[in-house]
N, C-alpha and C positions, 0 to 999 in steps of 0.2 A: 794309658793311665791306670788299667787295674791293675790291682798287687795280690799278690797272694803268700802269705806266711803258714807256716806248719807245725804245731805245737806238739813236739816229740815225747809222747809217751807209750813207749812201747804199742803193745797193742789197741791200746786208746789214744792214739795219734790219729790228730786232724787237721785239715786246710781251714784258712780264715782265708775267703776272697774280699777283697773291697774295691768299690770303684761307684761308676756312673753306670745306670742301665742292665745290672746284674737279674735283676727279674724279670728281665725280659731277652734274656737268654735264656731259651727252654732246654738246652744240652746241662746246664751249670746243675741242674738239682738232681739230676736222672742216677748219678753216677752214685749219689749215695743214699738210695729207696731200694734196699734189698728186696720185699717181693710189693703185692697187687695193691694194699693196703695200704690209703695214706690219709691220716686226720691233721689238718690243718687245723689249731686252734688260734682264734686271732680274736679282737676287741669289738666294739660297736663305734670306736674312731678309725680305727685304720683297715677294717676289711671293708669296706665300702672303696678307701681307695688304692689299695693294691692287692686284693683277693684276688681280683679276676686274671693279672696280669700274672700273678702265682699261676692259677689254677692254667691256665696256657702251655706252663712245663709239664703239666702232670697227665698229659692225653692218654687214653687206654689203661689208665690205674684205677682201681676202685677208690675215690676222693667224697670225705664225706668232711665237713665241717664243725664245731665247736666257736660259738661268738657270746666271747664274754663280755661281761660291762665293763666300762672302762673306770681304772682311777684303781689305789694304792689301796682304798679302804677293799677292795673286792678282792685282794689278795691273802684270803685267808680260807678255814674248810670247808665251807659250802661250794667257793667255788670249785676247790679242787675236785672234791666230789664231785660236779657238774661234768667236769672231762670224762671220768670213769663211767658216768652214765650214760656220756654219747659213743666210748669204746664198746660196753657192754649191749648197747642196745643194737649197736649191729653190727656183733662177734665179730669183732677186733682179733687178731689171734696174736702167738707172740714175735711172728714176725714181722708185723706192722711196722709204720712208723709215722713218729711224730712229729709235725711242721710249727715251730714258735713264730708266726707274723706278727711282731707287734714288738712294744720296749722289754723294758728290764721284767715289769710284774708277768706279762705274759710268758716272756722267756723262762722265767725263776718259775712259775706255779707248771708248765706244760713240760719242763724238764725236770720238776718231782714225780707231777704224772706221770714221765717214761720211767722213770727209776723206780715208781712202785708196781707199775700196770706187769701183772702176772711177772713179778721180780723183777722186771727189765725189760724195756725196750728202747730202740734206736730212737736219736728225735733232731732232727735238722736246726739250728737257729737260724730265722732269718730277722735282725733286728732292725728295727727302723727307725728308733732313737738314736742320738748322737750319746748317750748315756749309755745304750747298750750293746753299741757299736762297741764300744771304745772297754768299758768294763762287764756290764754283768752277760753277756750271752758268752765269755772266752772264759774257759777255767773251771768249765760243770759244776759250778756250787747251783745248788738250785734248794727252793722251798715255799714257805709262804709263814705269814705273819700271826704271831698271837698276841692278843690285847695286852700282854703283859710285855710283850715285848718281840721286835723285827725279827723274823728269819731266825725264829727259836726250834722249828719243825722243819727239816729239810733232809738232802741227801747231796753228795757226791754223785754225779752223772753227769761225764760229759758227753755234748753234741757228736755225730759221726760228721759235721759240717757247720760250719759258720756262714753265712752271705751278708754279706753285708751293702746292699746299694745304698751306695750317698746320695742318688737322687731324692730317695726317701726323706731327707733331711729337708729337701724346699716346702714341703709341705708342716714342719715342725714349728708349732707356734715359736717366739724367742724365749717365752723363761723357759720352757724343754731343752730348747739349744744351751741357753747360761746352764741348767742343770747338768748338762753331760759336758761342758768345759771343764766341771768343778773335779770331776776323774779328770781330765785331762791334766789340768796344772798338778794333780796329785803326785803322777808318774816322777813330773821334773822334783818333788818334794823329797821324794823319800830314795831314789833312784839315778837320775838322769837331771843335773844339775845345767850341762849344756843343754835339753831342751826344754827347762824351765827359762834361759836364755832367749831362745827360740819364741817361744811363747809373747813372751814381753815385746820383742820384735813385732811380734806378730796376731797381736790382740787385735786392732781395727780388720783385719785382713777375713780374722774369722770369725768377728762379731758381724760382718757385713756377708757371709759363707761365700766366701773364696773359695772354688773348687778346689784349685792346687791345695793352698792349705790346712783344708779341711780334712783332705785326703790325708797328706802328708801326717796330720797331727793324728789322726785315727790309725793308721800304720807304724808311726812310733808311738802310741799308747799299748797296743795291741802287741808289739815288739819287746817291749818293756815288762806286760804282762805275763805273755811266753815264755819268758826267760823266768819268770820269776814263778810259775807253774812248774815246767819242768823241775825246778829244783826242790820242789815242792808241793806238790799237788793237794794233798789232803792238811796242810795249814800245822804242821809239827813244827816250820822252824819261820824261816824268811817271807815266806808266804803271807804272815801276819802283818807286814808292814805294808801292804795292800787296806788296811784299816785305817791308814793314819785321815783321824776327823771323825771315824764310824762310830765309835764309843759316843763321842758329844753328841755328834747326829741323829744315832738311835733314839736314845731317847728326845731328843727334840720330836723328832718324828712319832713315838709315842706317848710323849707327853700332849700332844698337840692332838692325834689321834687319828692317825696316817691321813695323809691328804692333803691335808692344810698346808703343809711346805710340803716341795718334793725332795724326794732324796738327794740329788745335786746339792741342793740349796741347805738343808741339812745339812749337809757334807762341809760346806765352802765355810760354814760358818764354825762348827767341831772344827778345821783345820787350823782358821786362825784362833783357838782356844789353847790346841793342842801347840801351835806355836810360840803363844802367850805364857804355857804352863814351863815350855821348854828356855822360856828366856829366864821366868823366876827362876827355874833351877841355873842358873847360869850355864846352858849348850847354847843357846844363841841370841845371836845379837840385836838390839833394839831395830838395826836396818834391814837385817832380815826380813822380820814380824813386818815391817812398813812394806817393804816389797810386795807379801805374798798376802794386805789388805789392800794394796793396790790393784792387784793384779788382780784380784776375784772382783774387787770395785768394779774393774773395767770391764769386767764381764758379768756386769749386773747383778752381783751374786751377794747375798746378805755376808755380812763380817763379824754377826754378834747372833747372842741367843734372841727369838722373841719376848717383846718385853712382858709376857703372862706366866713365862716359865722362871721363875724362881730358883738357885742355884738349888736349894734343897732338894728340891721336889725332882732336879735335873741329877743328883748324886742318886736317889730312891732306884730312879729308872737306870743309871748305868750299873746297878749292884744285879741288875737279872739279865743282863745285855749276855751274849753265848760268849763272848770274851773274856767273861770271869773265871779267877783261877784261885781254886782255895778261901772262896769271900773277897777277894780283891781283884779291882780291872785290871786288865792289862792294857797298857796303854800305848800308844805308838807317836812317840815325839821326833824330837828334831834336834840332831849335833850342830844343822850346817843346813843349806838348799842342798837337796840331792844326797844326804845321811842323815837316817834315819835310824831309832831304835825301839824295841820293844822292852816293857818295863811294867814292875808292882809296884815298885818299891816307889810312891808318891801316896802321900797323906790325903785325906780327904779333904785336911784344912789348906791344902797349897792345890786342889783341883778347884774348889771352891774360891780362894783366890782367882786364876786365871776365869773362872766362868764372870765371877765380877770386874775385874779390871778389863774385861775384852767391852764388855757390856758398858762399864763408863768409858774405853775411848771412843768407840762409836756415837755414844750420847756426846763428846767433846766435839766431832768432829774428827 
């Protein structure tokens, strides 16, 4: 049942494993911890329960620890700093490396860590969300948060290693689970129209985590992503269509003041916006938009902004979003299920439309 995929980029090329039971294979991590030196940095949710079963692979290495707090708000410079002080205080050197246990925040803050720590160092992702399985541990974007706005401070750095055990996932409350569906159906949006197909088939199957399909759906996410790094890695062209929903999202998530919705849920809800905006401009069709509120529906996932955020106040926040090009967003809509594009060229009066019309169908029903 495990799979393994390999993101070819030249000398920054890496394996993504997935499967059941992956952390407790002690050969699977070895292969890529160049010397004695290894910091695990992980949460105060999840190293309790799979630290130890990490720390099993890493016999005769010097392994020293890093446990941050958990949750969205803690993704910003203090914590980062916290890494660097547990590198520095027991001389860390630059052939170290570094181990991400935990979701997307951990992933994202412990691989800017590696990419500033003495210019560079190596850093394994092992994700344990279905959110970072599937999106943010593949693709090295890594950074952390400023109050003005998500993932304003970052870097390019990718992992020498992905692992990804889906066991990890039984233990994931269910809105984490609906939050890392919301990447899932993203793929089939902008990409992969048959497994937006797929999906719809197969919404009970991975609302209820069906192993087969849980796997299968993270392998073609993961698939999808690959292909669409390679051709692009540092976000100059197609790569940007990895956003579609991130623009509305952000700012919900900083309007709100990280934490309060998670990023999925963010996410699911900017997509049907961004679908909304994409029907006023006539690229797509009123059944489209109904499909892909269905669909996030069924995967418990909000379809509208929260009713405290104001389209205004929701325009303010997308003007400092890292997406802006020249004063104006960029934005990532919809021809079609499965064609997607990037674009400025939309008013502020027809975003502001789609932020309201998403907002009273929701209120209709």
């Amino acid at each position: 049942m495990n799979k393994r995929l390999d993101i070819n980029l030249g000398a920054r090329s890496y394996p993504i494993f997935i499967g059941p039971g992956l952390l407790r294979e002690p050969d699977l991590l070895r292969p890529w911890i160049g010397a004695q030196q290894v910091m695990v940095v992980s949460n105060t949710t999840v190293a309790p329960l799979y630290l130890e079963s990490l720390r099993a692979g890493l016999t005769g290495l010097q392994v020293a620890e890093c446990i941050l707090p958990d949750g969205e708000i803690y993704k910003g410079l203090n914590t980062w700093h916290g890494i660097f002080d547990a590198l520095l205080a027991r001389r860390f050197a630059r052939d170290c490396t570094l181990i991400a246990l935990g979701g997307g925040v951990v992933g994202d803050i412990t691989g800017f860590a590696a990419a500033c720590y003495q210019r560079g160092v190596s850093f394994i992702q092992v994700p344990t969300t279905l959110l970072a399985q599937v999106d943010s541990s593949v693709g090295g974007k890594t950074g952390i948060n400023h109050p003005a706005g998500k993932n304003m401070i970052g870097a390019f750095h990718q992992p020498v290693a992905v692992i990804a055990d889906t066991d990890t996932l039984s233990t994931l409350p269910a809105r984490e689970l609906a939050a890392g569906l919301a990447e899932v159906v993203k793929y089939g949006l902008i990409r992969d129209p048959a497994f937006f197909d797929w999906l719809e088939a197969r919404a009970d199957a991975l609302c209820n985590r069906d192993a087969v399909a849980l796997i299968e759906a993270i392998e073609r996410s993961c698939q999808n992503k690959a292909e669409v790094v390679e051709a692009d890695e540092r976000e100059l062209g197609q790569r940007a269509l990895l956003n579609l929903g991130h623009t509305f999202g952000h700012a919900i998530e900083a309007g709100l003041g990280y934490g309060d919705w998670l990023h999925g849920e963010a996410v699911a809800a900017g997509m049907v916006m961004a679908a909304e905006l994409s029907r006023q401009l006539g690229w797509l069709d009123a059944a489209a938009v109904s499909r892909i509120r269905r669909l996030l529906t069924r995967f418990g996932l909000p379809v509208a902004p929260p009713p405290g955020l104001g389209g205004e106040r929701m325009l303010e926040l997308m003007a400092v979003d890292k997406k802006v090009r020249a004063g104006a967003p960029r934005l990532v809509l919809l021809q079609g299920i499965g064609s997607a594009l990037v674009t400025r060229d939309v008013t502020a009066e027809q975003i502001m439309a789609s932020i309201d019309a998403t907002r009273d169908q929701s209120a209709g029903g």
